[in-house]
C-alpha positions as CSV (number, residue, x, y, z in Angstrom):
1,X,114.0,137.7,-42.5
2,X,114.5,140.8,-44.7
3,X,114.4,144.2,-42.5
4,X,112.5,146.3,-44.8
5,X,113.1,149.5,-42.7
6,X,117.2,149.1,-41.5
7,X,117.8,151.9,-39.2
8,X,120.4,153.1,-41.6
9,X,118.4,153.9,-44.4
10,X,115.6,156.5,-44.4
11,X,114.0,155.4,-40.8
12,X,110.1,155.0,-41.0
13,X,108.2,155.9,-38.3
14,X,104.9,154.4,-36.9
15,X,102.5,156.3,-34.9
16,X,100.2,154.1,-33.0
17,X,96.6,154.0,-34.0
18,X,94.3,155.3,-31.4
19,X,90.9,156.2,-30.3
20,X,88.8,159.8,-29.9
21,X,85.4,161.1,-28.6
22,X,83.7,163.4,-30.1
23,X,80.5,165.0,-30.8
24,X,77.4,166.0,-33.1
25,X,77.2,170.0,-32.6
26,X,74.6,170.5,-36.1
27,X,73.9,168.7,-39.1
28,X,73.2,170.5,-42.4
29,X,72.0,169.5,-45.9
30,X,72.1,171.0,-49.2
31,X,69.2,171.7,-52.2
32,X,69.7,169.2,-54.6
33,X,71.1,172.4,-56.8
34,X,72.9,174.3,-54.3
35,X,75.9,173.7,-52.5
36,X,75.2,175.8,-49.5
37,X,73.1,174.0,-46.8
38,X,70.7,174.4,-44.5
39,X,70.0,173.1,-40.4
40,X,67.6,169.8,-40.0
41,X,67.0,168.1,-37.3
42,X,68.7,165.0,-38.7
43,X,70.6,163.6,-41.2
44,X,69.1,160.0,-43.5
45,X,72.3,158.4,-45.2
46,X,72.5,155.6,-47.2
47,X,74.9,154.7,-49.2
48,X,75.4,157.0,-52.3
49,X,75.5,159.9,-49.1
50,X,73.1,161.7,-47.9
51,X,69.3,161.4,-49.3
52,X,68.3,164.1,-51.8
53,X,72.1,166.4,-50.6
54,X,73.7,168.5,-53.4
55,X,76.8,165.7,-53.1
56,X,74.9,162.4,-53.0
57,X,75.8,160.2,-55.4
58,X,77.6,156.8,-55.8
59,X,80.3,158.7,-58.1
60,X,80.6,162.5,-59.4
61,X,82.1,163.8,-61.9
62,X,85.7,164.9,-61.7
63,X,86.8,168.8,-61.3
64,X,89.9,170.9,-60.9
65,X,90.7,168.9,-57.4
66,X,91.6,166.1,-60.2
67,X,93.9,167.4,-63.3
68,X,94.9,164.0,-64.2
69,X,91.5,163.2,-65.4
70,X,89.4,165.3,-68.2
71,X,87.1,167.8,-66.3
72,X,83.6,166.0,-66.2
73,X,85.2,162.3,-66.3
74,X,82.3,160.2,-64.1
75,X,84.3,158.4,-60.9
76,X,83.9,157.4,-57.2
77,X,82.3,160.1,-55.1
78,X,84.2,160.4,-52.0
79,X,83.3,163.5,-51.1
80,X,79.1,162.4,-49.9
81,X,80.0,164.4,-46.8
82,X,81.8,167.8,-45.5
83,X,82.8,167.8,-42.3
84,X,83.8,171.4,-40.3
85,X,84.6,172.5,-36.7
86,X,83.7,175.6,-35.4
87,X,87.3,176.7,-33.9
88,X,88.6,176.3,-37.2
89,X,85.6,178.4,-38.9
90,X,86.7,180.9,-36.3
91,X,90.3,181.5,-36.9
92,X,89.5,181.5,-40.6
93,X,86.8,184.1,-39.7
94,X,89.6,185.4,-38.0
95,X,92.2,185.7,-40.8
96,X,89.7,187.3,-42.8
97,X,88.6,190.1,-40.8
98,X,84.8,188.8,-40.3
99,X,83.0,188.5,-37.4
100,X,82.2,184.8,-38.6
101,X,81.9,181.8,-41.1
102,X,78.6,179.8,-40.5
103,X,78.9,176.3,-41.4
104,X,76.0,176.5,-44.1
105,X,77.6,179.2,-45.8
106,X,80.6,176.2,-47.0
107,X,78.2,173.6,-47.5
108,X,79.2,171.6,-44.3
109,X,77.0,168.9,-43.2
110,X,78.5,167.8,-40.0
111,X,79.6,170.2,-37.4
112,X,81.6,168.3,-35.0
113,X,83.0,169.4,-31.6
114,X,85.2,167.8,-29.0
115,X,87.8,167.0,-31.9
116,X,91.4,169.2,-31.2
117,X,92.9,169.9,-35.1
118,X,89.9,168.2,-36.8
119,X,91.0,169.0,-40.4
120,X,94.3,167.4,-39.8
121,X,92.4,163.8,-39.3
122,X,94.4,161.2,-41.3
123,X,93.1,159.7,-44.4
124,X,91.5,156.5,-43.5
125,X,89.7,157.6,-39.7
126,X,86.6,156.3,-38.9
127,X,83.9,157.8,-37.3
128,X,81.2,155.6,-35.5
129,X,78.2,157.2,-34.3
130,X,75.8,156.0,-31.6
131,X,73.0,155.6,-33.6
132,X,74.9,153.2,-35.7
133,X,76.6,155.4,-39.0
134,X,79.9,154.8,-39.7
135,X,82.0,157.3,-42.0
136,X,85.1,157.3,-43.5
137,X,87.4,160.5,-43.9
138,X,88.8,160.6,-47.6
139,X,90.9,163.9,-47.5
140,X,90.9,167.1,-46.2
141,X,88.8,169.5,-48.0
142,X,90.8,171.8,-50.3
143,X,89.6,175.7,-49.7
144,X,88.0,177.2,-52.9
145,X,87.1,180.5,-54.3
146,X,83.3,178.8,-54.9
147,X,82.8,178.7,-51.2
148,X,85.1,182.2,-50.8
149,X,82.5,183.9,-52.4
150,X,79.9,182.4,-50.4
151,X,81.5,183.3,-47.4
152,X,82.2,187.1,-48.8
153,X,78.6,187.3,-49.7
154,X,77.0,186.1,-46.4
155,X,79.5,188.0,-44.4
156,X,78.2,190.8,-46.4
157,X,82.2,192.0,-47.2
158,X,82.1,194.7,-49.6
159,X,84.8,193.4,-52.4
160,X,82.8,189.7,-53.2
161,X,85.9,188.8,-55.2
162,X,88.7,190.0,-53.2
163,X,86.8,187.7,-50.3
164,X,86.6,185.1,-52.7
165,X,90.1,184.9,-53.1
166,X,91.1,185.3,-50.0
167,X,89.1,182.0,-48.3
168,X,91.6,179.7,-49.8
169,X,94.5,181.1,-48.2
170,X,92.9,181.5,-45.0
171,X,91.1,178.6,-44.8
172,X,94.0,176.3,-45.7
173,X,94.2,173.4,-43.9
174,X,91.2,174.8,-41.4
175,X,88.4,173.9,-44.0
176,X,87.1,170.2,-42.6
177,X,86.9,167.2,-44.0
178,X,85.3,165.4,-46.5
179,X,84.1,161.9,-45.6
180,X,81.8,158.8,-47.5
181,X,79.2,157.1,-45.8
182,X,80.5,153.2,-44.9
183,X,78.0,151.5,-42.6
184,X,74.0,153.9,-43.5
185,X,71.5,155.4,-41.0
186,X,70.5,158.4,-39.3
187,X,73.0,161.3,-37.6
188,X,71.1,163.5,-35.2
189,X,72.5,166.6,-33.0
190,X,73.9,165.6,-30.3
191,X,75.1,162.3,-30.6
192,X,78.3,160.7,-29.3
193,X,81.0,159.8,-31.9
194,X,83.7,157.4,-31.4
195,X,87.0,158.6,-33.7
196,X,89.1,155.3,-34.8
197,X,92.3,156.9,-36.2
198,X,94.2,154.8,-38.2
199,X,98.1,153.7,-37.3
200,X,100.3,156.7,-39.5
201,X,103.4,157.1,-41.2
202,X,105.4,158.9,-43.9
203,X,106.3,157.6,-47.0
204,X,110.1,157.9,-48.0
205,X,111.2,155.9,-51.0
């Protein structure tokens, strides 16, 4: 049988899949034309995200997170959900010399807790919650000036733009998650997650 990884030759390593808990600290939804969100009692997904959010949406159109397609080409929405952990808010907080970031501020929906590192999740990692909703992490959410300025604003820092720029590069890799809905129903506070992440690896060619 062909080896397709000989020790030789650029070595592959595979992490073991494995299993998380975790748990539902908040859950926010947005206007239907406003990013920033607000605290219900409960999230209602189905399957073009969540009913009546800013993101819902079976696709979306394409932006500057996607410069190999024209700026407003229709696509798949993967990004139904936003996904945020408090620790991380507070060392971006932190970094940016404010006494905090609310999740509503970004636009978050799901503010999870129990979760060490959450924005480095894997592509591919389920999350199964009690009441029955599966999601499925896409990517990690890329920082931008949009939610910088948000951030500036609330925080009430008195340059809005230098705060603006200053999110993305504090908030690198500490700005969440963003997820699509695979298996619909309702998220509430409090509920139990189990975290499925998926077996790893780095791709050398």
């Amino acid at each position: 049988m062909l080896d397709l990884f000989p020790e030789t030759e650029n070595p592959v390593e595979i992490i073991p899949a494995r299993k998380l808990a975790a748990q539902v600290a908040a859950v926010y939804v947005a206007p239907s034309d406003h990013f920033e969100t607000r605290a219900v009692d409960e999230l209602r997904l189905g399957f073009d995200g969540i009913d009546g959010d800013f993101h819902a949406g079976a696709t979306r159109r394409s932006g500057g997170r996607e410069p190999w397609y024209p700026r407003g080409t229709e696509m798949r929405n993967e990004r139904q959900l936003s996904v945020v952990a408090a620790d991380e808010l507070a060392i971006v907080a932190q970094r940016m010399g404010i006494a905090e970031i609310k999740p509503e501020w970004i636009g978050a929906n799901l503010l999870i807790e129990g979760l060490p590192h959450l924005s480095m999740l894997p592509s591919g990692t389920l999350l199964f919650f009690r009441g029955g909703v599966t999601i499925k992490v896409d990517a990690q959410n890329g920082p931008c000036r949009i939610a910088g300025r948000s951030v500036a604003e609330n925080a009430g820092m008195a340059d809005h733009e230098a705060g603006a720029l200053l999110f993305p590069k504090a908030a690198k890799r500490l700005r969440g998650l963003v997820a699509w809905v695979e298996k619909p129903g309702r998220i509430t506070t409090g509920e139990e997650i189990s975290v499925r992440v998926p077996e790893q690896w780095i791709y050398r060619a």
